[in-house]
C-alpha positions in Angstrom: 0.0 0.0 0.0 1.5 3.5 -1.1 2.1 5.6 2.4 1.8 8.7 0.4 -1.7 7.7 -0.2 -4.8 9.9 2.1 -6.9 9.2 5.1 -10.5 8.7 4.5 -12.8 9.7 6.9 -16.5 10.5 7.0 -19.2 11.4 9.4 -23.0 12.0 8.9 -22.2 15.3 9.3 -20.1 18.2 9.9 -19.0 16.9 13.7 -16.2 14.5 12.9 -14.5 18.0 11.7 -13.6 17.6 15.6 -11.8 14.6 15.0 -10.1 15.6 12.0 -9.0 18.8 13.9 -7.1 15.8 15.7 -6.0 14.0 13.3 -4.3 16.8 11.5 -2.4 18.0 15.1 -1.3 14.3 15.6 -0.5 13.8 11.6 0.8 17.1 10.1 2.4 15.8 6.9 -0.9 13.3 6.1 -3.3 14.3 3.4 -6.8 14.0 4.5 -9.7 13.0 2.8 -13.3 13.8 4.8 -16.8 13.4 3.3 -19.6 14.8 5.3 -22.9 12.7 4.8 -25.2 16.0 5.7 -27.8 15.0 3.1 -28.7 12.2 5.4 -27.9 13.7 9.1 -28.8 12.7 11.8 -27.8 9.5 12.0 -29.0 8.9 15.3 -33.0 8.4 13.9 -32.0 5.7 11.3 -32.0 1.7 11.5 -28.9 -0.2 11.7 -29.4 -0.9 7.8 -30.1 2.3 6.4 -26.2 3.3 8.1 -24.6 0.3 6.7 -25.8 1.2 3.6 -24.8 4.8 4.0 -21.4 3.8 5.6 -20.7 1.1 2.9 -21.6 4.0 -0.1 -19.5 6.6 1.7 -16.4 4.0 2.1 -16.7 3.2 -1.2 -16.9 6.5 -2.2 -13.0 7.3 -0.7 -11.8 4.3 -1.6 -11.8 5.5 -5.2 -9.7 8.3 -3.8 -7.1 6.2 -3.5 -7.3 6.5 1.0 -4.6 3.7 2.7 -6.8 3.7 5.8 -10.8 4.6 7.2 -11.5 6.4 10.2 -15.2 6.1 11.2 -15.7 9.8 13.0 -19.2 9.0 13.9 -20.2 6.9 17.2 -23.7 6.1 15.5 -21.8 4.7 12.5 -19.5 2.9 14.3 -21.6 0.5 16.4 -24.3 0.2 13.1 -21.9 -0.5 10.2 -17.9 -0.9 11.6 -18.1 -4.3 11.8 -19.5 -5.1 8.5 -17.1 -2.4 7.2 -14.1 -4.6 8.4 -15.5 -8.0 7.3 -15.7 -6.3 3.5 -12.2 -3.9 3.1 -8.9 -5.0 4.1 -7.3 -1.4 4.7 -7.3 -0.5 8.3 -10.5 1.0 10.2 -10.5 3.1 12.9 -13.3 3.3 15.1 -14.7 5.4 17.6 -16.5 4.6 21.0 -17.7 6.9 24.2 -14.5 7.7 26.3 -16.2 5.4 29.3 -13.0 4.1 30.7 -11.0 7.4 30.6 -14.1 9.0 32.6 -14.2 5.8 34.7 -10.6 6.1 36.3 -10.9 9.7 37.1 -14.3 10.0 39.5 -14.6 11.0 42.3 -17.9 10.8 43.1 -18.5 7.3 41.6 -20.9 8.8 39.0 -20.4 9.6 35.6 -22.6 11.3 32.6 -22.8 10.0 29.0 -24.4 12.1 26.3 -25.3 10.9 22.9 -27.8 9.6 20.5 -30.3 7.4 21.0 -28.7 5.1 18.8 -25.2 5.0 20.8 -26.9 4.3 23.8 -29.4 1.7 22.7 -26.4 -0.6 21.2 -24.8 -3.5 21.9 -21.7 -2.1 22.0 -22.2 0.3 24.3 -23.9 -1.9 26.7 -20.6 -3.9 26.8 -18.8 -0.8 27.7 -21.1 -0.8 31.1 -20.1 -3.6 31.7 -16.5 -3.8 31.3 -16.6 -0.7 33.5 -19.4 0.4 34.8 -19.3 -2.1 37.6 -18.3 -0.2 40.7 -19.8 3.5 39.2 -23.1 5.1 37.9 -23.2 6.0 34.4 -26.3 7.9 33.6 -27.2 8.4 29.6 -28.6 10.9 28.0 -30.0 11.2 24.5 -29.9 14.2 22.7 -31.5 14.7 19.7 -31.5 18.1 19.0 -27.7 19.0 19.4 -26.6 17.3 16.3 -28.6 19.5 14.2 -27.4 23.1 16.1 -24.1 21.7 15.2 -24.9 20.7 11.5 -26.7 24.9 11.8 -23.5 26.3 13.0 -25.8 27.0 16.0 -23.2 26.8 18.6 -23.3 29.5 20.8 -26.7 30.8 20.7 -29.1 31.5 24.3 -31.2 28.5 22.4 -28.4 25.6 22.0 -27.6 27.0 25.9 -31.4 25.8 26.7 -31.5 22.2 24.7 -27.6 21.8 27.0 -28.9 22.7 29.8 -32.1 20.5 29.4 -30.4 18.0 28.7 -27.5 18.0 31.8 -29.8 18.6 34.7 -30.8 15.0 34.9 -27.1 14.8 35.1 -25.6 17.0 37.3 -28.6 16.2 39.8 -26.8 12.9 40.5 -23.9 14.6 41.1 -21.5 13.3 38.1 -18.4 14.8 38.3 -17.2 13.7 34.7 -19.4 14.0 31.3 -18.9 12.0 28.1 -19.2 13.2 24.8 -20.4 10.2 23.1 -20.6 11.9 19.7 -18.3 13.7 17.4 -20.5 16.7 17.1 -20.7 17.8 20.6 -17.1 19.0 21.1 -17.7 22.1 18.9 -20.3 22.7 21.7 -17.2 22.3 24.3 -17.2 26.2 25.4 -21.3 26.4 26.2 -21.1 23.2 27.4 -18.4 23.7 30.3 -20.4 27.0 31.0 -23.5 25.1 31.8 -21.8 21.8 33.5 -19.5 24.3 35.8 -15.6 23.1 36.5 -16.1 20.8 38.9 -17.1 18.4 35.9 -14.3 17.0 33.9 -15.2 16.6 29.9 -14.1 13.7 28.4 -14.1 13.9 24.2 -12.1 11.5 22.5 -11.2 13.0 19.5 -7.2 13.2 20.4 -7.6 9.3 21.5 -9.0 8.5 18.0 -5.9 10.2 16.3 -3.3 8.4 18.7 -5.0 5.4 17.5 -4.5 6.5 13.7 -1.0 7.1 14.4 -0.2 4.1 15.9 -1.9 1.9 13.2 0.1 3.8 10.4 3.5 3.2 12.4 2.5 -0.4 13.1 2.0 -0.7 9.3 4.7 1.2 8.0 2.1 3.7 6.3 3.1 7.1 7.5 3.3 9.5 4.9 7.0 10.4 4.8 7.0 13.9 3.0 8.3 16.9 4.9 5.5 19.2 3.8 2.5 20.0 5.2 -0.6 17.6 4.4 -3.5 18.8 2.7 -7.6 18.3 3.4 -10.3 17.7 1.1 -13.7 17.8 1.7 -17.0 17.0 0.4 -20.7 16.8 1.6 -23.5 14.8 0.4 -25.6 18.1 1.4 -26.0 21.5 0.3 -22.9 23.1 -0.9 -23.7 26.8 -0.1 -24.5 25.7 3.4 -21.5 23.3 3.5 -19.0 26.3 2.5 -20.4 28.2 5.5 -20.2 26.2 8.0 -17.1 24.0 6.9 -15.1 27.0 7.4 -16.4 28.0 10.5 -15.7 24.7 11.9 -12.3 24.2 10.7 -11.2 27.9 11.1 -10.5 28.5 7.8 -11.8 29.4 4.2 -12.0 25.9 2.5 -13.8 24.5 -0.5 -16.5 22.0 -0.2 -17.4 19.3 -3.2 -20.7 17.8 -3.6 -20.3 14.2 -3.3 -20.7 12.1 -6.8 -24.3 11.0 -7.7 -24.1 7.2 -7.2 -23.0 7.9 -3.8 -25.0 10.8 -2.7 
């Protein structure tokens, strides 16, 4: 496999922008390849099929662009499609869960928050992460429906996405967790309302620089780290609406970029 070759990653939306933000701090001379699936956000609503199908069209999609590896930036994707994903591409995947553990070992008060969609929640795989270690704790779960979409608005600051937060964290902060999960890549770019309404006594865990630790230690392990000196470059695409894309593409990543609809046959 040519090491030169791009990252593909993809999310249903804009929020794995958050782990690409990792990726490229970890990674600097790796070009990136991410595809925003916006046209079909929120993930969190649709059966386990409808995202393997999604996740299987989108992986096809950068496979033609030539990627040497697949990071799966969306939690939601991750427990519906990964493991067919694996079972049908022989390049690496690279996965994402809910930073359960890492909020695990550092409570204090034996109680812990996760929020995410309903999907995350409801799966198998998150179940197992209870149990592996959720034994001597509480971990209290909150869906959050509305949260993607203020993300996928470039909503993030506003007295509104402030009210859904703080809706949705009272639960949580009534049982006095000192440490809250982000169990989906959108909800870091919420990071600065969100640790106004939670307060400083409660640690956020987002798992975003995890993810791209991960990536770097697959590409080492595999001899696939890109070894040109110069900076790596990002493209993007969305299976939504370019104008909106542009917009809110740049505000996320903190800089003018261009945005490409995504082919037909995989739109």
């Amino acid at each position: 496999m040519n090491s030169s070759a791009p990252i593909g990653v993809f999310d249903s939306g804009v929020g794995g922008l958050s782990v690409l933000h990792a990726i490229r701090a970890a990674l600097p001379h790796e070009d990136l390849c991410y595809v925003a699936d916006s046209g079909h956000v929120p993930y969190g609503t649709k059966t386990p099929e409808y995202l393997q199908q999604r996740s299987t069209a989108l992986t096809e999609f950068l496979l033609t662009q030539g990627i040497k590896a697949l990071v799966v930036a969306c939690n939601t994707a991750t427990v519906a499609a990964v493991k067919h994903l694996r079972s049908q591409y022989s390049i690496p995947i690279i996965a994402v869960e809910p930073g359960i553990k890492a909020a695990a070992s550092i409570t204090k008060t034996g109680a812990i928050g996760v929020i995410a969609t309903a999907a995350t929640l409801e799966s198998f795989q998150f179940m197992s992460l209870i149990e592996r270690f959720g034994s001597d704790i509480k971990i209290l779960q909150q869906a959050c429906p509305h949260l993607v979409k203020q993300v996928e608005d470039g909503d993030l600051t506003s007295p509104a996405t402030r009210t859904i937060i703080q809706h949705y964290t009272e639960p949580l902060l009534a049982a006095d967790i000192d440490a809250l999960v982000l169990g989906c890549t959108h909800y870091p770019f919420l990071r600065p309302l969100i640790d106004e309404v939670v307060g400083s006594e409660v640690t956020i865990i987002d798992t975003g620089s995890a993810i791209a630790r991960q990536v770097l230690k697959v590409l080492t392990g595999q001899n696939l780290l890109n070894p040109a000196p110069q900076p790596g470059q990002e493209t993007f695409w969305t299976s939504g609406e370019i104008e909106t894309a542009q917009s809110i593409f740049s505000t996320l990543w903190q800089q003018e970029v261009n945005v490409q609809r995504l082919p037909e046959p995989f739109r």
